[in-house]
N, C-alpha and C positions, 0 to 999 in steps of 0.2 A: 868685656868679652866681645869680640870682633862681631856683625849681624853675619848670618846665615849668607851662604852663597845663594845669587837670585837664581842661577841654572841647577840649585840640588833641590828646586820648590817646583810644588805645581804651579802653573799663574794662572789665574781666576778671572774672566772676567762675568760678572752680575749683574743680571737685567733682572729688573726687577728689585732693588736693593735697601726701597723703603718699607715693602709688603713686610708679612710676616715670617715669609721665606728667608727674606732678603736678611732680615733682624738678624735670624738665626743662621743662617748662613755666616753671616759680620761674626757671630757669637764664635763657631766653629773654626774659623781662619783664625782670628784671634788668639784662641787656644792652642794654633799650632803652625806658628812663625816657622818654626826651622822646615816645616812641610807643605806649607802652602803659602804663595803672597798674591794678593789681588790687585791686578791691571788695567781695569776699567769696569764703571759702577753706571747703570743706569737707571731711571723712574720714570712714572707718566708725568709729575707734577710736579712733588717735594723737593723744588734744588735746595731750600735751605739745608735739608736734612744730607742732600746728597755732600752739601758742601763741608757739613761736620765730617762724613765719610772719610770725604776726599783728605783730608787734615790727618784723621787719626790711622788711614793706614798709607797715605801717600800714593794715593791712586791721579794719576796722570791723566785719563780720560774719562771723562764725564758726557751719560748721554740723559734729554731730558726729551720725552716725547712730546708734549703739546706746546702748541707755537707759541700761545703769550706765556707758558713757565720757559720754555726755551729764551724768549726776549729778555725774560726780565732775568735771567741767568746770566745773561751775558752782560747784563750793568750791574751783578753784583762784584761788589768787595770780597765775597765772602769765601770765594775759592782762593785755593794756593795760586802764586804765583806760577805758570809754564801750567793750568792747566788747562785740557784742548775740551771746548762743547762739544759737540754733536746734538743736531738737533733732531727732531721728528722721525718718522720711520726710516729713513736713509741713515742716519744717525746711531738706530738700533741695529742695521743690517754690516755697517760700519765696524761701530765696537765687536760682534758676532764673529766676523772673519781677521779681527786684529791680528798684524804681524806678532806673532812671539807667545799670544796667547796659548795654552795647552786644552783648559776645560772651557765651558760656556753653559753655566747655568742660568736658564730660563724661567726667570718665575715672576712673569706678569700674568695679569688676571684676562681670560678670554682668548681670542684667538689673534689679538697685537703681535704674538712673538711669532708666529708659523713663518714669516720671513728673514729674521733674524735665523732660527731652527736651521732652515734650510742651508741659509747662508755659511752657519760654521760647520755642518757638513760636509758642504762642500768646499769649507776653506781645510778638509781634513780635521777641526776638531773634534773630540770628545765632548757630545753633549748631553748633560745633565736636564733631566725634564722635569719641568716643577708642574708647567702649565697642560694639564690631561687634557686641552678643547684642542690642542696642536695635532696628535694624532686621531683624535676623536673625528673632525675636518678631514684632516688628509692623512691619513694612516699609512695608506699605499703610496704613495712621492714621499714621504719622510723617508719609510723604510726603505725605501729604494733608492734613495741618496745616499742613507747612510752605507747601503751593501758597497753603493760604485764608488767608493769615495774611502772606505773601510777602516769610516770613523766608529768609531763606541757609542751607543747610546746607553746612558745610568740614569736608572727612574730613581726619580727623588720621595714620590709620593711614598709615603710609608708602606702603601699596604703592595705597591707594585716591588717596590725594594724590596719588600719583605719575601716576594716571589721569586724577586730574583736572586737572594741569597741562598733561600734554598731549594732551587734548580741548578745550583752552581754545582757541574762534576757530575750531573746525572742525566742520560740521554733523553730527549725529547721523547722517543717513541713510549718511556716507560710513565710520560704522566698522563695518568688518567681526568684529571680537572683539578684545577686551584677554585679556593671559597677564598674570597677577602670578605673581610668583617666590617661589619658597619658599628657603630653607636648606638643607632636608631634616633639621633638627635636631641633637638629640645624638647619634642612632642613626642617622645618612645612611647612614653607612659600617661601619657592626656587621654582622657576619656574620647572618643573619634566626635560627640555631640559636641568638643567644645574647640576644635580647630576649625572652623567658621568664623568662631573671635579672633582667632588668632591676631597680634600685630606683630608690624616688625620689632618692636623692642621683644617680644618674647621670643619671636627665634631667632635673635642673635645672641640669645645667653646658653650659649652650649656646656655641655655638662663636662667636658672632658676637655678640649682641643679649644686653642685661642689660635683665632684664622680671621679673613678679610672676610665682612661683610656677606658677598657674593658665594661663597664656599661654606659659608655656615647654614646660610638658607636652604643651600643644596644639597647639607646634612640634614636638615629637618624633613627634608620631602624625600630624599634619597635617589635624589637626579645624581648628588658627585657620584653616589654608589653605581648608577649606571653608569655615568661617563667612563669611571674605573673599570668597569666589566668589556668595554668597547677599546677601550685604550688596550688592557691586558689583551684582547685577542689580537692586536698589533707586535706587541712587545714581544710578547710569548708565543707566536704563529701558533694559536689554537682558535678549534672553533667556537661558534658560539655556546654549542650545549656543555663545553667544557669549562665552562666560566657559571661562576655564582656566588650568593652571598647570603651571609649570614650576620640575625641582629650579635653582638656582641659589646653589651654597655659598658666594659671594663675599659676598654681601647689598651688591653696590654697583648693578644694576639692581634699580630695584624693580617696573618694569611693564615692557611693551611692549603696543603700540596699534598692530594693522592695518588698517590702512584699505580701502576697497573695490579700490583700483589695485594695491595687493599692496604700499605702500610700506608700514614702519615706525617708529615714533615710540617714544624710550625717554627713562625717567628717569633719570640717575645720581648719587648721592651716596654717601658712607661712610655704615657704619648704622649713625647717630644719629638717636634720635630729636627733638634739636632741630632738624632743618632740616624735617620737616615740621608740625612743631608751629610754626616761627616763620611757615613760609610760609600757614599756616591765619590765623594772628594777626592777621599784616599785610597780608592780601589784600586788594583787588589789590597793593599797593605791594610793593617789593622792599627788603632793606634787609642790610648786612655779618650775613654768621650767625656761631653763637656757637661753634662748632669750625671744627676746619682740613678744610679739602676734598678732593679729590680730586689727588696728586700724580701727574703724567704724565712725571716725571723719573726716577721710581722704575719697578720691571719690572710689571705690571698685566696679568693674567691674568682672564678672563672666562671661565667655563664652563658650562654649560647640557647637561640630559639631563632625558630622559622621567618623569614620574612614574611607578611602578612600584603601582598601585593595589591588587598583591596583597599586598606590603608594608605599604602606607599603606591600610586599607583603612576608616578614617574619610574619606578624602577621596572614596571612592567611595561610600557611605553618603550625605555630604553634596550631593555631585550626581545622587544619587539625588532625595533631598530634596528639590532648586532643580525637578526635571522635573515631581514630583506638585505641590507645590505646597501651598496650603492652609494646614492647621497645622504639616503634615509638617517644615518648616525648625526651627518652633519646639518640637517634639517634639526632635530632635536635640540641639538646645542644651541644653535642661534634660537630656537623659539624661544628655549630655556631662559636666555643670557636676557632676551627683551620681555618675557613675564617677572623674573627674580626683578629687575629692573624698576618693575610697573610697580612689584609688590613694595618695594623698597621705597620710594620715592612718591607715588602715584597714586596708594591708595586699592591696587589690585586686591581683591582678596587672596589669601594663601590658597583655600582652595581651588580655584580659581588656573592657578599656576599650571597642572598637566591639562588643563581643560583648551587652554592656550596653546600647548605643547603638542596636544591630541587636534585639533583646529590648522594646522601648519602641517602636517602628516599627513592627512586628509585629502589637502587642497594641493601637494606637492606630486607633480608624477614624478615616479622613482626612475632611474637609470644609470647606469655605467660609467663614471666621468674619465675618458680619456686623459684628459691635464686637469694642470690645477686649476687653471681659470675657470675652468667648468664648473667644478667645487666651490672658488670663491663669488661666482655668480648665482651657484644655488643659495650660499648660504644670504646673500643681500637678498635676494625671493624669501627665503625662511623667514628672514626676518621683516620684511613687509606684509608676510603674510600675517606673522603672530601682529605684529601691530596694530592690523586690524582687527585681530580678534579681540584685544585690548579693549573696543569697546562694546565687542559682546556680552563681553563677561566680567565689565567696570559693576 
């Protein structure tokens, strides 16, 4: 049987293609040759891995962000023949606005990709957002690129996809607030006495969702849960008091959407994250996904309880953030990104973590940023700030 025409497919290009995203993403393409083929794969680090990539789907350009895995990319064997590097952030920004490319999904970890983002915006792509710190940072020039330029932006995060499916075909003016759902993490249910002990080996064993490192810490404290609530007032022009969340340990809702008449709209899937990555892909079209779904044969248990924000006191922080406004969101992110950091590696305590978060808010005067530079120079401030809290609360 002859291969699929290359112009009746979407072409993909993936940053980000070792993460977890990245896996499932390969997973979902894979599955549907005649519908999508991938044209260019990037990582921070993995060229081994990217070089199996590049082999099994015949992907032409390869980007590697850090300069000694870039070097030592370029004296391997290990790539096909004809294919082209790219190295470092130029490299990402490069593959991002590729001739011929249609999607560009982003999903490297922190805020690496907001230049690449911009880029295929403004190269008129369609981009797919994995990385929630891109609008979190800059919210306002994302969105604003993608209006003048009137590319498509498709959240990938489950629980923003899951918003955005069902707002699809229903006017703005009639929703009253979206709830995205949390887990409530590794520590939902730890007594509040014993997360003082916490280590990193205990919250990186999430109860539901297999994720990078960095994203599962920020399920246990329920920072990603903020950053998702600051993203969503981007995505979905609402305000802040129109955004919230709720614990929900199943992870088979991933939203609910009130509308103004008091009815309710919910998304449901098993948490995987192929079905919102396929559904990003393929949009509009629908097509078989790539795990098994929801069975209602079996006993299926749904539960739902209050967020506890003295517990979780990142997600109070963070909707602190979404009220002031300004840099405020992107002050949070970076303290965030250098306390998970400290916890991970360094010895931070967990607790510790919004205490750093809250230390960096403090010390930050809030304002208006004009451009982006203004933004990307708060957040280098944000994060010298938290740094030095690092040893206040080592």
């Amino acid at each position: 049987m002859a291969a699929p025409s290359s112009s009746s497919r979407k072409r993909i290009v993936l940053l980000g293609a070792t993460g977890s995203i990245g896996e499932n993403t390969l997973r979902v393409i894979a599955a549907h040759p005649d519908k999508l083929e991938l044209v260019a794969i990037a990582a921070r680090a993995n060229h081994a891995r990217l070089a199996e990539i590049a082999r099994e789907f015949g992907v032409k350009h390869v980007g590697v962000f850090e300069e000694n895995a870039f070097s030592a990319a370029k004296t391997s064997s290990a790539f096909p023949a004809g294919t082209q590097l790219h190295g470092g952030l130029s490299g990402l920004v490069e593959l991002a606005s590729l001739d011929g490319a249609d999607t560009v999904l982003v999903a490297v970890v922190g805020t690496t990709g907001l230049q690449p983002a911009l880029a295929a915006l403004a190269a008129g792509k369609d981009l797919a957002l994995a990385s929630k710190e891109i609008l979190v940072l800059a919210g306002k020039f994302v969105m604003a690129e993608a209006r003048k330029h009137g590319a498509k932006l498709l959240p990938v995060d489950s629980e923003h996809n899951a918003v955005f499916q069902c707002l699809e075909g229903h006017p703005h003016a009639g929703v009253r607030r979206i709830v995205l759902t949390a887990s409530g993490g590794a520590f939902r249910d730890w007594p509040v006495e014993r997360l003082a002990q916490v280590t990193p080996a205990d919250a990186l064993k999430h109860p539901n969702w297999s994720m990078g490192p960095k994203i599962t810490v920020d399920s246990a404290t329920l920072a990603n849960k903020g950053l998702e609530l600051i993203e969503a007032q981007w995505l979905f022009q609402l305000r802040p008091e129109q955004c919230t969340a709720v614990i929900h340990p199943q992870s088979i809702v991933h939203c609910l959407v009130e509308f103004t008449d008091g009815a309710m709209l919910a998304q449901l899937c098993p948490p995987s994250m192929t079905f919102p990555i396929q559904h990003a892909l393929l949009h509009p079209t629908r097509a078989p996904g790539v795990d098994s779904t929801l069975d209602f044969t079996k006993l299926l248990g749904l539960e739902f309880r209050p967020v506890d924000e003295s517990r979780f006191p990142c997600l109070r922080l963070a909707k602190e953030t979404m009220h002031a406004g300004g840099i405020a969101p992107a002050v949070f992110n970076a303290a965030n990104e250098i306390a998970v950091d400290a916890f991970l590696r360094s010895g931070l305590p967990f607790l510790a973590i919004p205490r750093v978060i809250e230390h960096a808010l403090q010390h930050m005067k809030n304002f208006e940023p004009d451009t982006l530079e203004a933004v990307l120079t708060a957040d280098r401030e944000a994060r010298r700030k938290a740094a030095e809290a690092l040893k206040l609360f080592a």
